[in-house]
Backbone bond lengths (Angstrom), bond angles and torsions (degrees), N, CA, C in turn:
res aa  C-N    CA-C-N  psi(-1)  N-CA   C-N-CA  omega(-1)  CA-C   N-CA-C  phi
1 X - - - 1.468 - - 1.518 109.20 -
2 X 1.305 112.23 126.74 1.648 109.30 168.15 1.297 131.24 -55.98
3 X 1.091 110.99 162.97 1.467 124.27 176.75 2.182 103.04 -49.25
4 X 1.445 98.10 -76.66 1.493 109.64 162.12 1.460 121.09 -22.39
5 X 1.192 106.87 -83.40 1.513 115.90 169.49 1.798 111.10 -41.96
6 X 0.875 135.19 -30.19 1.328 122.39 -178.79 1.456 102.16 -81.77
7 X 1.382 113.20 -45.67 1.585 120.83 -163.81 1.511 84.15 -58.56
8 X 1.826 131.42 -47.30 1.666 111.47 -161.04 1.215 111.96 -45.39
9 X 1.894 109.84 -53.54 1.116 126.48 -153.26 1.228 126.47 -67.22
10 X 1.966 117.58 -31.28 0.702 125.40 130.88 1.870 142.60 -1.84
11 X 1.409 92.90 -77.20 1.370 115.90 -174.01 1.575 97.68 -89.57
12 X 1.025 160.39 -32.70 1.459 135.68 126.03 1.675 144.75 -17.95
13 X 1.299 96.79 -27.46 1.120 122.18 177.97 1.156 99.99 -102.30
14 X 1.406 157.47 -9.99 1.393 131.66 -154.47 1.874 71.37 -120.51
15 X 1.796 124.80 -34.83 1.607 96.30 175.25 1.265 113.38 -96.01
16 X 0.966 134.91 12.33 1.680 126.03 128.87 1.535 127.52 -22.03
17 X 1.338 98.86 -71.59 1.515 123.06 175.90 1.268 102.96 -68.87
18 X 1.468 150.77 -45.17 1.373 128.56 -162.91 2.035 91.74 -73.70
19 X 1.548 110.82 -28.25 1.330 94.45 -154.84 1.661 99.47 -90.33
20 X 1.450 125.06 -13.51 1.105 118.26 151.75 1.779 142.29 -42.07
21 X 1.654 84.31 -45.87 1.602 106.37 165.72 1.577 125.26 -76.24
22 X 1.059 88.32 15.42 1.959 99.84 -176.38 1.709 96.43 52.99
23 X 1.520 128.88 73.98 1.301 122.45 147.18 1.648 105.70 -109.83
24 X 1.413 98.89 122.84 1.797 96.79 170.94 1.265 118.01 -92.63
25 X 1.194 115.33 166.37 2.247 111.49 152.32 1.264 107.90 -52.33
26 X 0.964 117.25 144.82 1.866 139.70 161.89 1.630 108.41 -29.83
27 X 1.098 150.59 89.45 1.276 120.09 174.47 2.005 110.66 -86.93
28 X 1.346 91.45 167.33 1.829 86.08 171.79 1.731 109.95 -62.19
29 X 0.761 129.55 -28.36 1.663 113.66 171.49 1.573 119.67 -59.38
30 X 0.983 105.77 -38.88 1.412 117.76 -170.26 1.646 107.25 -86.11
31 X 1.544 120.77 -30.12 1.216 127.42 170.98 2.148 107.20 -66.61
32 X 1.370 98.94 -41.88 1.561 112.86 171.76 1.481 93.72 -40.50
33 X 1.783 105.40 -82.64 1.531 115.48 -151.53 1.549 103.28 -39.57
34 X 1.324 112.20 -55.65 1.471 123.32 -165.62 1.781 102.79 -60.53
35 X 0.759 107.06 -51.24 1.911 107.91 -177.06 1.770 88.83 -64.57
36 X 0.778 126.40 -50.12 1.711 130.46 -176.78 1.918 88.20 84.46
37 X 1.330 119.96 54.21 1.449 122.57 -158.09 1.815 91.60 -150.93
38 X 1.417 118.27 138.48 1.408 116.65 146.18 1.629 102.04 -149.25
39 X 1.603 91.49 146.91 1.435 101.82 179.92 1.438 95.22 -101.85
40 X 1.333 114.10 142.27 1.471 130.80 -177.49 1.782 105.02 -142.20
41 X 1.531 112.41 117.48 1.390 128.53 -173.64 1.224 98.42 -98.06
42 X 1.473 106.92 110.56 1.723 134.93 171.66 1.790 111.54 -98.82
43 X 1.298 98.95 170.48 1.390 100.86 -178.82 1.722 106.53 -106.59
44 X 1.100 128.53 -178.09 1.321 127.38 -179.00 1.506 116.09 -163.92
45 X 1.720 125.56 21.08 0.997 147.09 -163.86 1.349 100.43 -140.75
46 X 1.238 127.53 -9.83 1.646 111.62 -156.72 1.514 108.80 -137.58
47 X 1.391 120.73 73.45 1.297 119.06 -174.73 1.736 105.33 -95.67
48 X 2.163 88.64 154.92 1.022 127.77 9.80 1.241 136.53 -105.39
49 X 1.991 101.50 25.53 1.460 90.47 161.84 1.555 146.73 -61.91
50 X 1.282 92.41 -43.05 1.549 111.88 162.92 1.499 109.83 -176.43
51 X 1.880 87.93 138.81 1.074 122.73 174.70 1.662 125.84 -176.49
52 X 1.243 117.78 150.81 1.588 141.11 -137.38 2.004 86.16 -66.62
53 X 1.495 115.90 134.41 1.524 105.48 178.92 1.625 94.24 -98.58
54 X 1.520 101.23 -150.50 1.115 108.48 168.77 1.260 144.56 -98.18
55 X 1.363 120.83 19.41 1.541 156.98 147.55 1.526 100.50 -88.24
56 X 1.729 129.97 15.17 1.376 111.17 178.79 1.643 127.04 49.35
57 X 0.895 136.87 35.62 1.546 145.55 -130.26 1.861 89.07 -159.69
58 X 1.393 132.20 131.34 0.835 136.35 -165.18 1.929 102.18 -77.05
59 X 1.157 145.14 165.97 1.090 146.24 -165.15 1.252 114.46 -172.59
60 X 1.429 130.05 158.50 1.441 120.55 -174.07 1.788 122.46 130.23
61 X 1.229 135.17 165.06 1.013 138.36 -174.54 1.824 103.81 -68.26
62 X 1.362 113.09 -48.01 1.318 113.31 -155.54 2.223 106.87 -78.74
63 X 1.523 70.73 -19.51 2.169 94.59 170.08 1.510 108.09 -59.62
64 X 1.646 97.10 -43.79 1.384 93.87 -154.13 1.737 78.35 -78.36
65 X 1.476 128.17 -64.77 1.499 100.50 -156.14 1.709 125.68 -49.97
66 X 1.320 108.54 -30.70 1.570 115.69 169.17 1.015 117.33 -39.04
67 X 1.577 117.55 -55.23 1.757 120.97 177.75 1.591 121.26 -63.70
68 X 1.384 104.21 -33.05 1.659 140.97 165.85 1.783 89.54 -40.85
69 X 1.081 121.53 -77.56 1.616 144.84 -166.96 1.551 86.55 -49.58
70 X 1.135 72.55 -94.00 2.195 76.89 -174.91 1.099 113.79 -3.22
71 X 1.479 114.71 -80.81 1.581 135.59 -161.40 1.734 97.99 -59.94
72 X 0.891 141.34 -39.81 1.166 132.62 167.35 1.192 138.63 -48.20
73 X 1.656 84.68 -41.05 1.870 107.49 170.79 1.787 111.89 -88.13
74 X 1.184 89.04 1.16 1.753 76.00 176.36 1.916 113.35 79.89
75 X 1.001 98.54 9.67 1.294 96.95 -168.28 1.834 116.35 -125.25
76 X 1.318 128.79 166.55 1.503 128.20 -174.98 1.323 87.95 -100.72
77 X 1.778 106.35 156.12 1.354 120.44 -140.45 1.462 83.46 -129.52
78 X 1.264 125.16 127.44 1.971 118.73 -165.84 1.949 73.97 -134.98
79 X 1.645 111.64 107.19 1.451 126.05 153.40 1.125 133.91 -35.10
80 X 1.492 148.11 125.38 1.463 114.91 177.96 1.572 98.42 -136.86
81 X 1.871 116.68 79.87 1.340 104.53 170.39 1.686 132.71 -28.55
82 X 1.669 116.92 155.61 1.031 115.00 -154.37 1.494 88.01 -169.20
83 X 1.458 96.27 155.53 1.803 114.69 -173.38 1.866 92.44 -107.89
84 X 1.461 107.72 173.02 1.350 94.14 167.35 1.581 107.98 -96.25
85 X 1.570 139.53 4.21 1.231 108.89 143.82 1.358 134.10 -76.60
86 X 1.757 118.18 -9.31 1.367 96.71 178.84 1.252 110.73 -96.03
87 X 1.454 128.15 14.20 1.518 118.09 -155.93 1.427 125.54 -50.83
88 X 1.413 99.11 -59.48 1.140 132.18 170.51 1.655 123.19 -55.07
89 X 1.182 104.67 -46.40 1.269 100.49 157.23 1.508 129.75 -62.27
90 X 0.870 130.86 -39.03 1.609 139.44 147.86 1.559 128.79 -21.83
91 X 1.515 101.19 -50.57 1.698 106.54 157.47 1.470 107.19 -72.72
92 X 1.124 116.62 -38.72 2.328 108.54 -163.65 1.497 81.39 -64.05
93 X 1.451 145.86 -62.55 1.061 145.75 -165.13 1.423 121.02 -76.20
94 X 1.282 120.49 13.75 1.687 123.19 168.87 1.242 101.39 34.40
95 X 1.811 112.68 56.34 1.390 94.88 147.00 1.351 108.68 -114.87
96 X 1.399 117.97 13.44 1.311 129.98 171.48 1.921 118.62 -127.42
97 X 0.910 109.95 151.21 1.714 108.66 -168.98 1.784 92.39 -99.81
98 X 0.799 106.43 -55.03 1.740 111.00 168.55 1.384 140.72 -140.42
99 X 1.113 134.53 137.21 1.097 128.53 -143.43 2.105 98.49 -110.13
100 X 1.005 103.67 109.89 1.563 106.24 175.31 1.781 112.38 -120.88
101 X 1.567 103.56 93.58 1.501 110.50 -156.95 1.497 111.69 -150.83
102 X 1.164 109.62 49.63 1.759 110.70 -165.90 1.383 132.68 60.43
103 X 1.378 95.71 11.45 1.403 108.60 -151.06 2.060 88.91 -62.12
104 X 1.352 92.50 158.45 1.769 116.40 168.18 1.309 97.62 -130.87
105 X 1.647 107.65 166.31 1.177 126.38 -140.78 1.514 94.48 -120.42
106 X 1.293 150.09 91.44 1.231 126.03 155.04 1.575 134.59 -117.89
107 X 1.068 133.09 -147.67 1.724 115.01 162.99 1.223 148.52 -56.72
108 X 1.593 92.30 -46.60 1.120 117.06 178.35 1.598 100.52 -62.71
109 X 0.994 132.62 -105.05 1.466 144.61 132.54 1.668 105.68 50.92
110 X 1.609 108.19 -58.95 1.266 102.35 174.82 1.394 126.03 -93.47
111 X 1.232 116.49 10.24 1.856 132.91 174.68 1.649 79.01 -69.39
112 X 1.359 124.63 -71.31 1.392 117.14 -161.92 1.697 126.71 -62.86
113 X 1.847 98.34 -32.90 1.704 94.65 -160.90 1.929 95.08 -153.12
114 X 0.695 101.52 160.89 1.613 123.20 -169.81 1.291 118.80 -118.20
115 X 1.603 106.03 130.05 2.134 117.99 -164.15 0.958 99.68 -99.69
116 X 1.387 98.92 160.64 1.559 104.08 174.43 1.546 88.96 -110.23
117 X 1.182 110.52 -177.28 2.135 123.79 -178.67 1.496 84.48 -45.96
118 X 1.640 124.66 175.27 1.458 166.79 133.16 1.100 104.88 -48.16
119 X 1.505 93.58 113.01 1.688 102.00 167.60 1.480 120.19 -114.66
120 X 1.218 114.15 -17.46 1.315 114.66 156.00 1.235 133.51 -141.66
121 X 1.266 136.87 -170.36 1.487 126.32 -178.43 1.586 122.35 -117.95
122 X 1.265 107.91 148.85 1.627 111.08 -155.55 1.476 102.02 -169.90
123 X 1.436 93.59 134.65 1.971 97.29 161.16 1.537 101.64 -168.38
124 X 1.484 102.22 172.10 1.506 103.82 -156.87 1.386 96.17 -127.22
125 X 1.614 110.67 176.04 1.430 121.20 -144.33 1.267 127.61 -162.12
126 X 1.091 156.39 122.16 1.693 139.97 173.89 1.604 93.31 -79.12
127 X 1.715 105.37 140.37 1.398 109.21 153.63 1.537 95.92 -141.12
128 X 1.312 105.94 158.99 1.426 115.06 178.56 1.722 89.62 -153.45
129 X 1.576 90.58 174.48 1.836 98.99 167.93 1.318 144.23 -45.59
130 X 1.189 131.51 117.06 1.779 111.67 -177.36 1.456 135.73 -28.55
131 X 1.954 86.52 -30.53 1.588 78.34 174.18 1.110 119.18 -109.46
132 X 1.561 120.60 35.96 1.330 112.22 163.13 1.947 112.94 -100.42
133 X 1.042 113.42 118.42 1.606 106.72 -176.60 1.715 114.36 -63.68
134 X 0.838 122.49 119.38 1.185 125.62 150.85 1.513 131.58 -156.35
135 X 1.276 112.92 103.48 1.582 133.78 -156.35 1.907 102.03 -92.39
136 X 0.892 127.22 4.26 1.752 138.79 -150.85 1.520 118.28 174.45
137 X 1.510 116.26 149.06 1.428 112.96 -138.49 1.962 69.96 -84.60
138 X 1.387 117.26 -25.05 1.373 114.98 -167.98 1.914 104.76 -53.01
139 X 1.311 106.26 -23.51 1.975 99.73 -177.61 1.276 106.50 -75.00
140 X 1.681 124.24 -1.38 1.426 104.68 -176.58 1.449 114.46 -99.83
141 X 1.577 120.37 37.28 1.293 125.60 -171.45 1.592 88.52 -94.11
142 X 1.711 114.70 137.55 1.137 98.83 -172.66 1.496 133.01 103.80
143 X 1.218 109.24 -24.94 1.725 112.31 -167.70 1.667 79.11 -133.97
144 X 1.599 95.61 157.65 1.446 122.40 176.18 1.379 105.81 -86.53
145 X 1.595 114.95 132.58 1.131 115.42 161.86 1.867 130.14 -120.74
146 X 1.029 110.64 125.51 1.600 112.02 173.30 1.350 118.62 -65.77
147 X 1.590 103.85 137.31 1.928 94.17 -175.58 1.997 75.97 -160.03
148 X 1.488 95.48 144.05 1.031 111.72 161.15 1.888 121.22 -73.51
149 X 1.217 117.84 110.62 1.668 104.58 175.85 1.640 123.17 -49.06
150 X 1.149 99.86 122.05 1.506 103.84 169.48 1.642 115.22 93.43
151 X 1.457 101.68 -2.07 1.428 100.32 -173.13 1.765 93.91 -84.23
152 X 1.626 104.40 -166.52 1.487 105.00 179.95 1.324 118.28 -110.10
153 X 1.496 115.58 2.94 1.372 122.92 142.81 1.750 122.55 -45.53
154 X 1.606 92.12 -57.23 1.831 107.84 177.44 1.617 101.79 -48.34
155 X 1.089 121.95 -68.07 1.623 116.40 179.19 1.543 131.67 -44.26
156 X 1.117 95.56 -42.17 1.301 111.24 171.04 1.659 117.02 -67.77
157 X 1.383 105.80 -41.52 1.573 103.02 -173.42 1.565 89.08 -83.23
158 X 1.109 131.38 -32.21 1.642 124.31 171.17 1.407 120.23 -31.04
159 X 1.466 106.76 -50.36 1.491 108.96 -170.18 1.723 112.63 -92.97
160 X 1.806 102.93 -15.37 1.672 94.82 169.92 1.226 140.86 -130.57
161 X 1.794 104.22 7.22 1.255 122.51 139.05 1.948 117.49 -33.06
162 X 1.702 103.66 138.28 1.621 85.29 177.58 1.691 82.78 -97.28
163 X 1.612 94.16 -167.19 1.316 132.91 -149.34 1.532 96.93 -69.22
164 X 1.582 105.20 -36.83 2.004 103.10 178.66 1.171 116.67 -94.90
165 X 1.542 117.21 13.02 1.689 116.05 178.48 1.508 102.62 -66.79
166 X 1.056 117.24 147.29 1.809 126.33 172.02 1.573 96.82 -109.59
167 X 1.360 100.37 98.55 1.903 121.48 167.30 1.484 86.17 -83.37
168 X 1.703 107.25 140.04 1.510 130.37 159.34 1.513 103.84 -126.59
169 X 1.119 108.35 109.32 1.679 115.49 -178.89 1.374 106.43 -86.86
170 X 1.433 121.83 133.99 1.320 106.95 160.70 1.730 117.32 -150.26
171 X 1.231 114.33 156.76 1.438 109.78 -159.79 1.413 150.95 -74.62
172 X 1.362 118.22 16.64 0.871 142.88 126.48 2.175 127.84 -139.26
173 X 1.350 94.79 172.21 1.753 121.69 -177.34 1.891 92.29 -36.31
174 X 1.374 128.66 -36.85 1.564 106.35 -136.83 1.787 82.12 -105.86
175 X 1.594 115.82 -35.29 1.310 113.24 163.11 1.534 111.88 -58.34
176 X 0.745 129.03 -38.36 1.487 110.59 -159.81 1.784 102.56 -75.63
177 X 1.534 107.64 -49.51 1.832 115.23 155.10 1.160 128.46 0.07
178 X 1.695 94.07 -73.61 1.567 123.38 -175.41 1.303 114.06 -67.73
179 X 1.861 104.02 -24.16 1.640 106.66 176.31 1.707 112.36 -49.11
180 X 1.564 93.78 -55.68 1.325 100.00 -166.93 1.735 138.76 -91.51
181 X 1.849 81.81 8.18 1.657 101.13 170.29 1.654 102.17 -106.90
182 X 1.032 118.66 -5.41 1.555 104.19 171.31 1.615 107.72 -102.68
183 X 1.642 114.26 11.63 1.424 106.96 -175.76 1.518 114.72 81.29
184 X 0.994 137.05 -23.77 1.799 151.38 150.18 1.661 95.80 4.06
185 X 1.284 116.51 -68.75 1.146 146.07 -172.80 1.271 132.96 -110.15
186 X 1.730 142.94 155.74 1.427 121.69 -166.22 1.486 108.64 -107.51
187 X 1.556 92.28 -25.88 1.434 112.37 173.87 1.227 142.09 -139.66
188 X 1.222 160.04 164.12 1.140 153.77 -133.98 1.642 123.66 -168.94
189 X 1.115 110.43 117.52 1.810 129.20 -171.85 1.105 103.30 -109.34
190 X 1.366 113.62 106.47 2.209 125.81 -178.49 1.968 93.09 -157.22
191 X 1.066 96.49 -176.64 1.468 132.26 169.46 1.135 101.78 -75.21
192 X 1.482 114.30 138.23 1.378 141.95 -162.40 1.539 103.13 -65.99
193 X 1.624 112.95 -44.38 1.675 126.98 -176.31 1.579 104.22 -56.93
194 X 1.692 96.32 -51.86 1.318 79.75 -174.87 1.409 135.13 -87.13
195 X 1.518 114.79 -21.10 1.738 102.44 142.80 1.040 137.86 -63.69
196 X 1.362 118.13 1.14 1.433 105.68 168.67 1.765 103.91 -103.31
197 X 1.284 132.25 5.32 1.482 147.40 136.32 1.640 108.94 -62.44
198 X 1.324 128.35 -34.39 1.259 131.31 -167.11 1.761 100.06 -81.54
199 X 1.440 100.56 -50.49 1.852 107.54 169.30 0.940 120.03 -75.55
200 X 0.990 134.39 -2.23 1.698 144.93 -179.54 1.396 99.65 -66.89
201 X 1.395 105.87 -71.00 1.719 119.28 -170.32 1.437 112.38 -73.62
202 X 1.288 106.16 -24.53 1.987 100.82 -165.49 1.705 95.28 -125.88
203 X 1.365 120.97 48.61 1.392 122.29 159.30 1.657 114.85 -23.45
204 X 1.517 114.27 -30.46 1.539 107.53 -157.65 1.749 108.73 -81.22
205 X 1.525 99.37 -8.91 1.556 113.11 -171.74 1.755 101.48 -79.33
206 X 1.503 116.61 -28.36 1.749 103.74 160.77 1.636 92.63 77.39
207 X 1.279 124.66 25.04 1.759 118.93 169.50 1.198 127.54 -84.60
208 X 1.105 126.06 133.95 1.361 117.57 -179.10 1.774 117.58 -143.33
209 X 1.034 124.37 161.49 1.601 118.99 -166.84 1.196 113.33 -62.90
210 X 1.615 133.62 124.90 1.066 152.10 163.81 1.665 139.75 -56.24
211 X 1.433 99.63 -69.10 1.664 116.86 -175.32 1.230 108.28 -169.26
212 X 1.616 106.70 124.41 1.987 104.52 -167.57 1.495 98.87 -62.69
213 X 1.010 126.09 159.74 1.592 131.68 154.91 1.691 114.47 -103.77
214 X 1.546 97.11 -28.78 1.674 94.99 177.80 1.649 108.88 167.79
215 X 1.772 101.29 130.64 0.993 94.39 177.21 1.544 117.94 -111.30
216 X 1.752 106.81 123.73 1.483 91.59 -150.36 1.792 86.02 -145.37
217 X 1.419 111.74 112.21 1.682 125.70 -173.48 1.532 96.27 -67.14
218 X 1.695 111.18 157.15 1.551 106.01 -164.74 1.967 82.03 -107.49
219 X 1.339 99.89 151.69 1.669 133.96 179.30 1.343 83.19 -115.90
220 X 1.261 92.47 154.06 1.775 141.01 164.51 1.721 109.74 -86.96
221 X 1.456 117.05 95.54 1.591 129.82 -179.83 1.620 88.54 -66.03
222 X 1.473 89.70 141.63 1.475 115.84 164.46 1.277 109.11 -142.36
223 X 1.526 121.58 157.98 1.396 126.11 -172.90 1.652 108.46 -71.86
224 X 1.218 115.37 159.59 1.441 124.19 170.59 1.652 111.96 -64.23
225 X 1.076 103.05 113.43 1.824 104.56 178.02 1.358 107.21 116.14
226 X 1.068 125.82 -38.48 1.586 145.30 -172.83 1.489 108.70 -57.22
227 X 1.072 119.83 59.99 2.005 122.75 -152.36 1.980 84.42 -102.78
228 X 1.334 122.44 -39.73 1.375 107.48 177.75 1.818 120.60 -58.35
229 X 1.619 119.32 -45.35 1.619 138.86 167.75 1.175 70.14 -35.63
230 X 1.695 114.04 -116.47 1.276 139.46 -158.94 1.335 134.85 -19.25
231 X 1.499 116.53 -24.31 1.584 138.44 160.45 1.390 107.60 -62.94
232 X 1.345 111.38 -45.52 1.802 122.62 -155.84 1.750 98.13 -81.15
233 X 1.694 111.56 -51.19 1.204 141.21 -179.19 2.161 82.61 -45.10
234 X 0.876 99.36 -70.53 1.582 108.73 -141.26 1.682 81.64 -68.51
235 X 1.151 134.50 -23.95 1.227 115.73 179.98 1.808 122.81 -100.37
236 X 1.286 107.92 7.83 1.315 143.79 155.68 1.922 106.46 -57.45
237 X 1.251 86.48 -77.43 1.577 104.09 174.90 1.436 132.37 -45.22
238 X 1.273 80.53 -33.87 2.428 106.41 179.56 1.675 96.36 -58.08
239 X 1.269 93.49 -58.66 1.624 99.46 -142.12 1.905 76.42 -79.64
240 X 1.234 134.08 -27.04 1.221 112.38 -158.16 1.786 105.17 -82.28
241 X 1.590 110.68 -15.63 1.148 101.48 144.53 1.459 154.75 -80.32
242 X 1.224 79.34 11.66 2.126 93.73 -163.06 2.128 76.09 -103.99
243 X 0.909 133.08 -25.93 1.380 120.46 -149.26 1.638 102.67 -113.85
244 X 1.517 115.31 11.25 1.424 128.19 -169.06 1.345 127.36 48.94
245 X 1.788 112.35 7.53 1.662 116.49 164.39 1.353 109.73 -36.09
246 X 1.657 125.89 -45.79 1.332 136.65 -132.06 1.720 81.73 -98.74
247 X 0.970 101.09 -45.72 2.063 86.20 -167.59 1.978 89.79 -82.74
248 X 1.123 146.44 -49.66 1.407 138.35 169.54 1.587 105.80 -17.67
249 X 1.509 129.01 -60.03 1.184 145.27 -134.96 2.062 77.59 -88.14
250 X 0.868 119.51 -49.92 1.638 130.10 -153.81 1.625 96.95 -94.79
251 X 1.095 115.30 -3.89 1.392 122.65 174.03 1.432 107.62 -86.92
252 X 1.374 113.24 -50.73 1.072 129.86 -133.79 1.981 85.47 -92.96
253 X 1.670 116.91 -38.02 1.441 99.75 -142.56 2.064 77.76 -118.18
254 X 1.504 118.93 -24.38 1.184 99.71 166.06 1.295 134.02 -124.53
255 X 1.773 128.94 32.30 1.319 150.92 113.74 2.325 77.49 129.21
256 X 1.468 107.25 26.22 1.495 91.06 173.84 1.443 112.43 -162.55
257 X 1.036 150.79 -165.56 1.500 146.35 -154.44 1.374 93.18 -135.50
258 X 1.573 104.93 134.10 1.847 105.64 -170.24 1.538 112.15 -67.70
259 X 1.294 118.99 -19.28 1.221 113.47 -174.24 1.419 127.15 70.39
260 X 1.401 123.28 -167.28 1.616 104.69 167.67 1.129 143.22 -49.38
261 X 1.070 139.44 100.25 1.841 131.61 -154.10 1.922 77.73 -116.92
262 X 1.822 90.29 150.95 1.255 107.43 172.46 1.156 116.42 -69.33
263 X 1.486 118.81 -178.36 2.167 113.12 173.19 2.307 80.90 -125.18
């Protein structure tokens, strides 16, 4: 027998035995427990899920479930602001353990990374001015529209925008805002919360909701493989709906109780 050949057999045999003895790989849960640490990627542009108060201190619905998470797990909760193009990238690159950021759920989305249940409720929308008519995604040929890049508004208006709509992408939630309160733009594709945060303050702009683009509740991103997080995560969430944390949290940051959220 060769030198080689012994060394395989060897080393076959020695993970035999670890997997006999119940030793697994490390997963990120177990790396959490042990650090007594989780990093959780929030937003800080996008109220009122999250965004910076006036102590500078991150704040928001998606804050509160992060800390929510933590405290459950026993563990300190280390923030890691995030745009909605890098979100996602943030989990592929483990510099985040979970990503709680408005996120929506779609195909694409899950080739890369894996949800846990709906924790809150959300969907997106064109609104523009009263007096601009538009009854059909077909009236926005012609008029400028604001869309955050990479969010799931942008996709959505991708596929039902027509051919003469003028999309202005820009890179984050507070630019794209400003697009459409400085006139930049005529109209505007976001989350329902946050235009109605956008009309809140600038009553004189006369906007009001247009045409849904999609109604799509935000999940908690977890990494691909990560099936222990995501088990614990998702059973976090169960009980936090059976115990009315989950409608408190949605009470509290978007004036109503989430109601049925999918798993």
């Amino acid at each position: 027998m060769t030198s080689t050949r012994r060394q395989f057999q060897s080393g076959f045999a020695a993970i035999a035995l670890l997997a006999s003895l119940g030793v697994h790989a490390q997963t990120a849960l177990d790396d959490v427990l042990k650090a007594k640490k989780i990093t959780i990627a929030i937003p800080t542009d996008f109220p009122p899920y999250g965004f910076v108060g006036t102590d500078l201190k991150p704040q928001g619905l998606d804050i509160d479930m992060a800390n929510y998470i933590g405290a459950k797990l026993g563990v300190a909760v280390e923030l890691a602001p995030v745009t909605s193009a890098n979100r996602v990238a943030y989990l592929q690159s483990k510099k985040a353990d979970l990503v709680i950021s408005s996120l929506g759920k779609n195909a694409e989305r899950e080739k890369v990374i894996d949800f846990t249940f709906a924790y809150s409720p959300f969907f997106q929308a064109v609104f523009a001015p009263k007096s601009l008519s538009i009854k059909s995604f077909a009236d926005l040929a012609g008029k400028s529209v604001g869309v955050t890049r990479g969010a799931i508004e942008d996709q959505e208006l991708t596929k039902l925008a027509p051919a003469g709509a003028d999309i202005k992408r820009f890179e984050d939630n507070n630019v794209t805002v400003s697009s459409f309160v400085s006139g930049q733009v005529q109209v505007i594709a976001t989350g329902a919360s946050v235009a109605g945060n956008l009309m809140a303050k600038n009553p004189q702009l006369g906007a009001e909701y247009k045409l849904l683009l999609k109604d799509s509740p935000n999940f908690i991103g977890v990494a691909k493989g990560e099936d222990k997080l995501r088990t614990k995560v998702n059973e976090i969430i169960t009980e936090a709906k059976k115990n009315g944390d989950i409608d408190k949290m949605a009470v509290r940051w978007l004036g109503r109780p989430a109601g049925t959220l999918p798993e």
